[in-house]
C-alpha positions as a Python dict, from the first residue, in 0.01 Angstrom:
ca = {
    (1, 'X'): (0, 0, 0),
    (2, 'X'): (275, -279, 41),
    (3, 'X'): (492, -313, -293),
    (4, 'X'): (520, -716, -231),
    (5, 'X'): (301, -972, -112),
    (6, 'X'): (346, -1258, 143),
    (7, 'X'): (467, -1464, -165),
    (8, 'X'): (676, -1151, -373),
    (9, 'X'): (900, -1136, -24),
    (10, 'X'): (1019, -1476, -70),
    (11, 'X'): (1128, -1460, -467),
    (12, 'X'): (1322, -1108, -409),
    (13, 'X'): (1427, -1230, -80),
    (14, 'X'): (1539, -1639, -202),
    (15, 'X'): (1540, -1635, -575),
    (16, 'X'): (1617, -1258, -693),
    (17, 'X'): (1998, -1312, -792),
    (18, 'X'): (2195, -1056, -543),
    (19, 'X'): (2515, -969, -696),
    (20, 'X'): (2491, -1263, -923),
    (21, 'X'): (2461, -1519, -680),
    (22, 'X'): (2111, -1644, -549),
    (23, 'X'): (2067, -1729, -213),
    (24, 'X'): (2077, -2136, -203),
    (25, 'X'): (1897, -2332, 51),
    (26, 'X'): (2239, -2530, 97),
    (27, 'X'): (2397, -2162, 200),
    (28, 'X'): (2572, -2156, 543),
    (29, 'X'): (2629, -1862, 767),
    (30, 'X'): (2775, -1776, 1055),
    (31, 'X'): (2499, -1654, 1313),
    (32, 'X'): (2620, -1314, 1480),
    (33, 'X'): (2670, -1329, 1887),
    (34, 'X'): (2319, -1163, 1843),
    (35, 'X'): (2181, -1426, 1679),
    (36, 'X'): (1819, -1467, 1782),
    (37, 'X'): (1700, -1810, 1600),
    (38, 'X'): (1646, -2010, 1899),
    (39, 'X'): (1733, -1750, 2182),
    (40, 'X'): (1559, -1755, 2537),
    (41, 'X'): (1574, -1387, 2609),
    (42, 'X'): (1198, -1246, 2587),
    (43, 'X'): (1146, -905, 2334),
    (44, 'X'): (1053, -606, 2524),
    (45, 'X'): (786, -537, 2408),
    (46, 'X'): (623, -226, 2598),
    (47, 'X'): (347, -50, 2587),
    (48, 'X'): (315, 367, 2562),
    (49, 'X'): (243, 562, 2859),
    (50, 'X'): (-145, 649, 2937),
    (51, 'X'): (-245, 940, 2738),
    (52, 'X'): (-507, 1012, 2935),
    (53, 'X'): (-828, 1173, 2753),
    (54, 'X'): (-573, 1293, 2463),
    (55, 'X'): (-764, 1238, 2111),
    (56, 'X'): (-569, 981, 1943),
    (57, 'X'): (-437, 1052, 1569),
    (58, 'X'): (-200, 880, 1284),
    (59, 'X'): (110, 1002, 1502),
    (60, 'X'): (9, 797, 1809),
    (61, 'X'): (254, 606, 1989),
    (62, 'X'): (187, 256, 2069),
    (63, 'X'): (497, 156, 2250),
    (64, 'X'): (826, 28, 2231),
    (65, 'X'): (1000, -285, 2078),
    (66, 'X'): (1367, -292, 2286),
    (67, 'X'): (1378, 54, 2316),
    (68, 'X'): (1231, 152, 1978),
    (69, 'X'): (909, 343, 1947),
    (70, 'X'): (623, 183, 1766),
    (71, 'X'): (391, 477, 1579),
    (72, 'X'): (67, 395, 1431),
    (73, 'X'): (130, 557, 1098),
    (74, 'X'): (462, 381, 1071),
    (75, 'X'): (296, 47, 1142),
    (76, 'X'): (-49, 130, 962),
    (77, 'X'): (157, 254, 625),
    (78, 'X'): (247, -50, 436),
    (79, 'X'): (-158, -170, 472),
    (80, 'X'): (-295, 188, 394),
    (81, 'X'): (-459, 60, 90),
    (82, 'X'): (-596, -209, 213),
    (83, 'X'): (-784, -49, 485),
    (84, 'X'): (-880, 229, 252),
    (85, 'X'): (-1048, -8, 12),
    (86, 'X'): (-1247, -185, 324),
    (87, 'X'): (-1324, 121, 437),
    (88, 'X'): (-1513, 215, 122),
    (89, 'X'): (-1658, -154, 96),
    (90, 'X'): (-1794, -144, 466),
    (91, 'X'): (-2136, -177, 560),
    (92, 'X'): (-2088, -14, 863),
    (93, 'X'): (-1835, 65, 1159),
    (94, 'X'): (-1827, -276, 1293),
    (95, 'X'): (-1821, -449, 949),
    (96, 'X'): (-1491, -242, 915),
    (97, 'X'): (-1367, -367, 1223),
    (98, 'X'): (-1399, -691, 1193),
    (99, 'X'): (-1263, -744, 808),
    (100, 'X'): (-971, -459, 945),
    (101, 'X'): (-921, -646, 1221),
    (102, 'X'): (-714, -931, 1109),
    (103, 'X'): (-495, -744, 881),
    (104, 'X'): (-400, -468, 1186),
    (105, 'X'): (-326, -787, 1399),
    (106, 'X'): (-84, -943, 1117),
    (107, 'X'): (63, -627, 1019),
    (108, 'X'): (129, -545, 1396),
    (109, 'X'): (261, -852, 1440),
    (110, 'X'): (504, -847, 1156),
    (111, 'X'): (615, -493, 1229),
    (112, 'X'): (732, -574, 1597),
    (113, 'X'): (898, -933, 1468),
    (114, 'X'): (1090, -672, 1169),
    (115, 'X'): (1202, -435, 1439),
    (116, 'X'): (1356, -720, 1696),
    (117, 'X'): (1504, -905, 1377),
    (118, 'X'): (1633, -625, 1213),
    (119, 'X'): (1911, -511, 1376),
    (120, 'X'): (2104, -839, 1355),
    (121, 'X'): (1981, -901, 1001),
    (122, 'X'): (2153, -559, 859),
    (123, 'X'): (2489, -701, 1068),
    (124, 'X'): (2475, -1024, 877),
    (125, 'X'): (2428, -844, 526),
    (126, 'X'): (2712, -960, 320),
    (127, 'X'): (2875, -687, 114),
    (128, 'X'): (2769, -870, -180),
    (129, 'X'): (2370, -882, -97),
    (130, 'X'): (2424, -518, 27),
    (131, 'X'): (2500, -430, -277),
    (132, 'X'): (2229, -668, -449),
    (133, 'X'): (2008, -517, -235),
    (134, 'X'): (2066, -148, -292),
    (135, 'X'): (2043, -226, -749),
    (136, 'X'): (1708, -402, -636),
    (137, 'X'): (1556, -117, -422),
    (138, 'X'): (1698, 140, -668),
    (139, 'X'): (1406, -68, -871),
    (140, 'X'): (1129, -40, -653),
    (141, 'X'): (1202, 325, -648),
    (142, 'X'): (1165, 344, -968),
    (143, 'X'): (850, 138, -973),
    (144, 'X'): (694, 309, -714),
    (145, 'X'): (726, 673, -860),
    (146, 'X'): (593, 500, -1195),
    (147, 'X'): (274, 395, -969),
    (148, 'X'): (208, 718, -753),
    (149, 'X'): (299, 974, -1002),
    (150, 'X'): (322, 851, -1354),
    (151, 'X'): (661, 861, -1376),
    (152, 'X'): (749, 1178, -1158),
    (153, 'X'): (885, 1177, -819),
    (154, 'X'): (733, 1509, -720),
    (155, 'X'): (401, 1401, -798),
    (156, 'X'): (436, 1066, -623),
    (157, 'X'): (566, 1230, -307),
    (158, 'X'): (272, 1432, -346),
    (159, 'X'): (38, 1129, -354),
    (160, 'X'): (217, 926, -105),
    (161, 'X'): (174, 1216, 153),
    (162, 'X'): (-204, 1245, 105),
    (163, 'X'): (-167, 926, 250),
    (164, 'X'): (25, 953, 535),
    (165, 'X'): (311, 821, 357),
    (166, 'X'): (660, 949, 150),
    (167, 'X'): (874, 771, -95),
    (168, 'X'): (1175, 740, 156),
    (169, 'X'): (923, 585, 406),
    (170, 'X'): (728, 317, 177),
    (171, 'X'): (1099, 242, 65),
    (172, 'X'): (1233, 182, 454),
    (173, 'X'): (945, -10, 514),
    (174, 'X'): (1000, -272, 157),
    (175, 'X'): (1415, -267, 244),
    (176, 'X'): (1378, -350, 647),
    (177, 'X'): (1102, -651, 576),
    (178, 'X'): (1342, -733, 333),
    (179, 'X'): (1653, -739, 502),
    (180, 'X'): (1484, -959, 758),
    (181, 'X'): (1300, -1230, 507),
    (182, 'X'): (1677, -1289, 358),
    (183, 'X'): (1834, -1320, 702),
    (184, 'X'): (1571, -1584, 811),
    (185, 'X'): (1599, -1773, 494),
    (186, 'X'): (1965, -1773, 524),
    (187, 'X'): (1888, -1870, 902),
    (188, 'X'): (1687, -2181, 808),
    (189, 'X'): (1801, -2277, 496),
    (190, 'X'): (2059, -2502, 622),
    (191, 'X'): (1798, -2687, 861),
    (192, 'X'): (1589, -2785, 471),
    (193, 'X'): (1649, -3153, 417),
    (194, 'X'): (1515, -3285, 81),
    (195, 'X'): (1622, -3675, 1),
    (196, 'X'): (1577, -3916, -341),
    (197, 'X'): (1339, -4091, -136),
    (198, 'X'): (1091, -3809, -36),
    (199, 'X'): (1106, -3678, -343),
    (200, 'X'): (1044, -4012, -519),
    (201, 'X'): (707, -4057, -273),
    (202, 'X'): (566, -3779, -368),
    (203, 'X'): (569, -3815, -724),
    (204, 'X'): (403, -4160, -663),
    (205, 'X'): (163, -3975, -435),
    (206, 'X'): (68, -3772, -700),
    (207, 'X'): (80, -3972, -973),
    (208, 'X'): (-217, -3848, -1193),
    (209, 'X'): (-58, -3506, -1143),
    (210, 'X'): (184, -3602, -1403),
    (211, 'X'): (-19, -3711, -1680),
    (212, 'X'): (-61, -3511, -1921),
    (213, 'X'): (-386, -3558, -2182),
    (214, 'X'): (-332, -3521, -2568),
    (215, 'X'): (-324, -3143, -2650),
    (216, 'X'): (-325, -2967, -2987),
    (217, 'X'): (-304, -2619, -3109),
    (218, 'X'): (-620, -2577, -3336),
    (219, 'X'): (-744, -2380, -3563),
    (220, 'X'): (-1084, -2292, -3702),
    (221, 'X'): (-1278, -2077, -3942),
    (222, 'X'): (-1677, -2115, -3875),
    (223, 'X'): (-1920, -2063, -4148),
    (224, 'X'): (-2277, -2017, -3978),
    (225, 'X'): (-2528, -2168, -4239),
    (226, 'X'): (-2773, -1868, -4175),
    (227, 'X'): (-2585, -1685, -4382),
    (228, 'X'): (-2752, -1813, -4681),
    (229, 'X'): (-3062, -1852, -4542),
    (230, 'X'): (-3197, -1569, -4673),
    (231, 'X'): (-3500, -1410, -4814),
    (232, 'X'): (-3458, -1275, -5228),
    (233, 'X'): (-3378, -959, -5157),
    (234, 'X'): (-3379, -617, -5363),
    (235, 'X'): (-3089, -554, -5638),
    (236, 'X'): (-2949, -890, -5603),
    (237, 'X'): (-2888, -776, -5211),
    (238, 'X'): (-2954, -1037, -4960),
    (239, 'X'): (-3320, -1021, -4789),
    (240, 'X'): (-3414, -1113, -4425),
    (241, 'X'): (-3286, -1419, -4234),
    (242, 'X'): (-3591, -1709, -4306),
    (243, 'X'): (-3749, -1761, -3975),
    (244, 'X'): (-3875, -2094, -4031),
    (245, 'X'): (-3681, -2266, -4315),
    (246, 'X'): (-3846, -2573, -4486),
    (247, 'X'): (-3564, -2894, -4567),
    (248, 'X'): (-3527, -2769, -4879),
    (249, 'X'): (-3387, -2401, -4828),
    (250, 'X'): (-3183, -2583, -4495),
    (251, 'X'): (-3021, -2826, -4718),
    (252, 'X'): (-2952, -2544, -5035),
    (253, 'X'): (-2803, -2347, -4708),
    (254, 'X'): (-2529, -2604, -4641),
    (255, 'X'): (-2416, -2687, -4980),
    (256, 'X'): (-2325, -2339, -4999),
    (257, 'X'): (-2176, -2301, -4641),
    (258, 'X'): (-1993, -2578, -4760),
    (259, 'X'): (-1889, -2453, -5140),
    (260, 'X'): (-1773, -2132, -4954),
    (261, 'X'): (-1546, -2364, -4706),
    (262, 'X'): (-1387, -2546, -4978),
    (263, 'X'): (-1270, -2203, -5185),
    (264, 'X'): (-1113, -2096, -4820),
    (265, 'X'): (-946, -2459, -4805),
    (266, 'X'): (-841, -2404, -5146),
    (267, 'X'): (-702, -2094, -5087),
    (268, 'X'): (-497, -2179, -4778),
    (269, 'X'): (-386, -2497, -4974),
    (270, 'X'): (-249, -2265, -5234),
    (271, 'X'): (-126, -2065, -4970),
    (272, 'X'): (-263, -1729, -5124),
    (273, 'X'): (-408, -1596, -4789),
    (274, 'X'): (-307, -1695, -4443),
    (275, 'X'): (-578, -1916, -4231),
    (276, 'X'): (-537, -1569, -3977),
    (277, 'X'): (-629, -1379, -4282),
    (278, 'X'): (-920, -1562, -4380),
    (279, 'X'): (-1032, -1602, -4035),
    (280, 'X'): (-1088, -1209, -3999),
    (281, 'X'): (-1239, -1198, -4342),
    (282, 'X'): (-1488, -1510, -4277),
    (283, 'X'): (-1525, -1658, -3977),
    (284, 'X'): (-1839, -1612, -3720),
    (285, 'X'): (-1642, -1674, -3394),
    (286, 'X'): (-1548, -1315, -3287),
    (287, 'X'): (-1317, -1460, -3063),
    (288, 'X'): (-1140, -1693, -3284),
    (289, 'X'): (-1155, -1410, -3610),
    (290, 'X'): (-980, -1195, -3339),
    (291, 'X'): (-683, -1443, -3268),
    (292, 'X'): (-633, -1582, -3654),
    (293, 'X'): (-882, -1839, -3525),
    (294, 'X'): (-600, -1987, -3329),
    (295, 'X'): (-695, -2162, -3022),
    (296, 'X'): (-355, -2263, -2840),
    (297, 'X'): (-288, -2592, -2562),
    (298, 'X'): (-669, -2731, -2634),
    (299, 'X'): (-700, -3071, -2406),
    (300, 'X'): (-899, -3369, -2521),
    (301, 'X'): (-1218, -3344, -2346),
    (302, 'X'): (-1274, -2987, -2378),
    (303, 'X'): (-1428, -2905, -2658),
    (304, 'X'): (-1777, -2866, -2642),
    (305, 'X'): (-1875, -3055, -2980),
    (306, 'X'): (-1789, -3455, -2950),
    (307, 'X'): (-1743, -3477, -3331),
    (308, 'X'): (-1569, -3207, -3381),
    (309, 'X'): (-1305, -3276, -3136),
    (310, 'X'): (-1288, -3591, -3251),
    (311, 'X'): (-1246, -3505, -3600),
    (312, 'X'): (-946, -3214, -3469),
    (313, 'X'): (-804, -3475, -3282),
    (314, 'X'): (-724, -3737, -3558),
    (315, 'X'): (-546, -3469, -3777),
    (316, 'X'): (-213, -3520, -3728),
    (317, 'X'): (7, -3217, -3679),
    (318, 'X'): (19, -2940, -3949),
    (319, 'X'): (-268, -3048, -4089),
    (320, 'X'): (-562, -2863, -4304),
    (321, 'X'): (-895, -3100, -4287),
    (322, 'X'): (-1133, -3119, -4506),
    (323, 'X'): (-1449, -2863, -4444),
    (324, 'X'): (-1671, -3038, -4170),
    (325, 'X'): (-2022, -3010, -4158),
    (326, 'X'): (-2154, -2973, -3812),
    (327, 'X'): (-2524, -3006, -3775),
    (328, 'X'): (-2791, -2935, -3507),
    (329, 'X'): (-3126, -2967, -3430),
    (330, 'X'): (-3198, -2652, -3499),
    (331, 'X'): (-3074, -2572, -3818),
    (332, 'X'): (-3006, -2208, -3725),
    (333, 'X'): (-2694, -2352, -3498),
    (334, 'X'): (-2535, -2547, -3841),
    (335, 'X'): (-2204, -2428, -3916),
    (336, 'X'): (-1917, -2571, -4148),
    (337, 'X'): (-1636, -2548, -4002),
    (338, 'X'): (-1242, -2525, -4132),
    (339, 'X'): (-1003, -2693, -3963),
    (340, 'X'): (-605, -2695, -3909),
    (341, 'X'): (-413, -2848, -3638),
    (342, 'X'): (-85, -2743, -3597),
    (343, 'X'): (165, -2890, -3291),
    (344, 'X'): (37, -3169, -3118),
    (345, 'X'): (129, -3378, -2794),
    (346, 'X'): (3, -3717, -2721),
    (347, 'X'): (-103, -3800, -2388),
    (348, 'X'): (236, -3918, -2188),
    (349, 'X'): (312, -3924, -1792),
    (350, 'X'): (642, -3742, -1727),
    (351, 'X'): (902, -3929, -1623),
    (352, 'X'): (1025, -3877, -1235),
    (353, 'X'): (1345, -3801, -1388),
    (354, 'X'): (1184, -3520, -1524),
    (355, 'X'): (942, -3420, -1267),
    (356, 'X'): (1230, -3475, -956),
    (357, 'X'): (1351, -3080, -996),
    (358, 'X'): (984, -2935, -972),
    (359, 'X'): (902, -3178, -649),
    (360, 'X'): (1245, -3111, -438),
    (361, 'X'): (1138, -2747, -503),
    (362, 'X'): (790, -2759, -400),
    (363, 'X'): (926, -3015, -81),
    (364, 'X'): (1209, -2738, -3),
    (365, 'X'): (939, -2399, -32),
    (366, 'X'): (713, -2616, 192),
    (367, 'X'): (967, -2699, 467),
    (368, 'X'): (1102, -2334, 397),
    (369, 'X'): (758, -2219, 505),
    (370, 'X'): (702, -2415, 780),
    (371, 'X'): (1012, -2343, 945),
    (372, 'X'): (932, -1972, 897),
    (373, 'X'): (592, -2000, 1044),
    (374, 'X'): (756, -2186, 1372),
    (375, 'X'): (1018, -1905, 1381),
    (376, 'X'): (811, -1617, 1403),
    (377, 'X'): (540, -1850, 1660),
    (378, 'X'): (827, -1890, 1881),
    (379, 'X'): (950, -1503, 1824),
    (380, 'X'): (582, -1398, 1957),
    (381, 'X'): (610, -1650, 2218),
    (382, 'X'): (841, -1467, 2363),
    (383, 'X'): (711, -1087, 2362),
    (384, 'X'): (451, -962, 2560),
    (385, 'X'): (107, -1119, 2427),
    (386, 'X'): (-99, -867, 2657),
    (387, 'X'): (62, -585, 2538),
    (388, 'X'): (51, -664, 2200),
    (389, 'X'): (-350, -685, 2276),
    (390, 'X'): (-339, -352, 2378),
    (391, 'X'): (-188, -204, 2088),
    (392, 'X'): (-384, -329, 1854),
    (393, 'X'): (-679, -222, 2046),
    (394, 'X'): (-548, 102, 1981),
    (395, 'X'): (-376, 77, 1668),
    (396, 'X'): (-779, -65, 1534),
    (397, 'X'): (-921, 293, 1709),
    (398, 'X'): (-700, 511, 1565),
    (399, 'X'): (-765, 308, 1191),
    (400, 'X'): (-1113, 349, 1253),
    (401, 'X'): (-1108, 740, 1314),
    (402, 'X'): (-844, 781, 1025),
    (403, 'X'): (-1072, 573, 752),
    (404, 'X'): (-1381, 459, 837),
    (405, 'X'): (-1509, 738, 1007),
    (406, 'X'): (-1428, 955, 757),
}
């Protein structure tokens, strides 16, 4: 039931523009006397007390991360969907285990690294990103009653309850993750180093990446010759498709197809219909009839038909060919085909000096990442592992009770 993925935290959290000013990985803040980011004191991380031979439900406790509780429903809520939907797709109990497994364990995980983190990321809020952050929230409100209820709050509360769940409590859980994802971006940011040089290996590294092959926007209108391959019929109507066509009727059949393709190239010369227009009114290709027989950002190589890309690709751009007859072996399969090219790119490798702002940002998200993935390693590191064991053992009984046992 989470409102972002893994990825959506980072863009509201590093490239959503709080208050007019984005976060930049060249920012530099002050860490708080609480700052954790390479701290040696260990989380306490405890667990509950024994409940004895108490049933276990949704409102379980699991323990306590310093001195805050840890309930099942508040940790299980932001992955209620995604349990739900394994829970219908499960073969059996233990099939739901193990696919819930994994996602319990991460969620857990992240829940207990939000609720250590959190406290010192809300201090380090700048009144600007508070602000920021309260116009982007007042968003996701918006787009979560949308979701649940079609536009009315009442009705999404409604929904959101069935599961376990409230608008004010899917909204804590997006704003607290949130609040910590910008403070550790802020955190590492400064520790990013990009230079020329790295940036300048990588494009070398990668060098086919930035070649582009010729493209062209094309355009067709395809004239199946079976449409004239067709018995007499009755009132000067058209009879039955031939079924086994002698030379004769095959080659009458294309001169037609062909007559037919030069009144449409005629027409679009004269520019009395549109090639859109006379795509809907003529061509076979219910895909291309459906688009104007447009066919945007076609590469060399692939196109099914050799001549025919051939023939596209030595058009230059804004052109109308002349009607091409395409044959095949069985004559059924002949079409004549009209074709326009409009914009056209010859194959080129971008320069680095073009190519240098995509690479430093795919170098900086990479470090960014890494650094993220060592920060929360180290931040579980230092909590109890065995106790964090134990609470998922639970937290993966009480999931099972609450959907797959349902």
């Amino acid at each position: 039931m989470g409102m972002l993925s893994r990825g959506g935290w980072w863009r509201a959290a590093g490239i959503l523009a709080f208050g007019g000013a984005a976060l930049s990985a060249s920012a530099q803040v002050a860490p708080p006397a609480s700052h954790i980011i390479g701290g040696e004191g260990p989380l306490g991380v405890t667990l509950a007390p024994v409940r004895g031979n108490e049933p276990l439900t949704m409102n379980a406790l699991l323990g306590f991360v310093n001195d805050e509780p840890i309930f099942v429903q508040d940790m299980l809520r932001p992955v209620d969907g995604q349990l739900r939907a394994i829970a219908k797709s499960a073969r059996d109990l233990s099939d739901f285990r193990q696919q819930a497994r994994p996602i319990i364990e991460a969620q857990l995980k992240r829940y207990i690294t939000d609720i250590a983190v959190n406290s010192t990321a809300k201090d380090a809020l700048t009144d600007e990103e508070k602000t920021g952050l309260d116009h982007y929230m007042a968003i996701q409100r918006h787009d979560l009653i949308v979701q649940w209820g079609g536009g009315s709050e009442a009705r999404a509360e409604q929904a959101l309850r069935a599961t376990g769940s409230s608008v004010d409590k899917t909204l804590s859980d997006v704003r607290r993750h949130l609040v910590v994802m910008l403070y550790i971006r802020k955190e590492l940011a400064p520790r990013v180093v990009i230079t020329r040089q790295m940036v300048l290996d990588d494009y070398q590294r990668n060098a086919q990446q930035w070649h582009q092959d010729p493209e062209i926007e094309l355009f067709t209108i395809t004239l199946p010759i079976t449409r004239w391959l067709r018995e007499p019929g009755v009132d000067g109507k058209l009879g039955p498709f031939i079924t086994d066509p002698a030379p004769a009727q095959i080659q009458k059949a294309q001169a037609q197809a062909m007559a037919a393709a030069n009144e449409i190239e005629a027409k679009l010369r004269s520019g009395q219909e549109t090639f859109a227009q006379l795509a809907e009114d003529y061509s076979s290709d219910a895909n291309g009839s459906a688009t104007g027989g447009r066919y945007p950002n076609v590469k060399r190589g692939s196109m099914a038909h050799s001549m025919v890309e051939d023939f596209a690709f030595s058009l230059p751009a804004n052109t109308l060919g002349k009607p091409l007859l395409v044959k095949n072996s069985d004559p059924t399969k002949t079409v004549v085909m009209v074709i326009k090219v409009g914009e056209k790119k010859e194959a080129r490798t971008v320069p680095f000096s073009e190519a240098e702002a995509k690479i430093r940002e795919k170098l900086r998200s990479a470090q960014m990442s890494t650094l993220t993935d060592q920060f929360f390693n180290k931040l579980e590191g230092q909590s109890a592992i065995e106790n964090q064991n134990r609470m998922l053992d639970t937290a993966m009984d009480v999931a099972e009770a609450r959907f797959a046992a349902q």
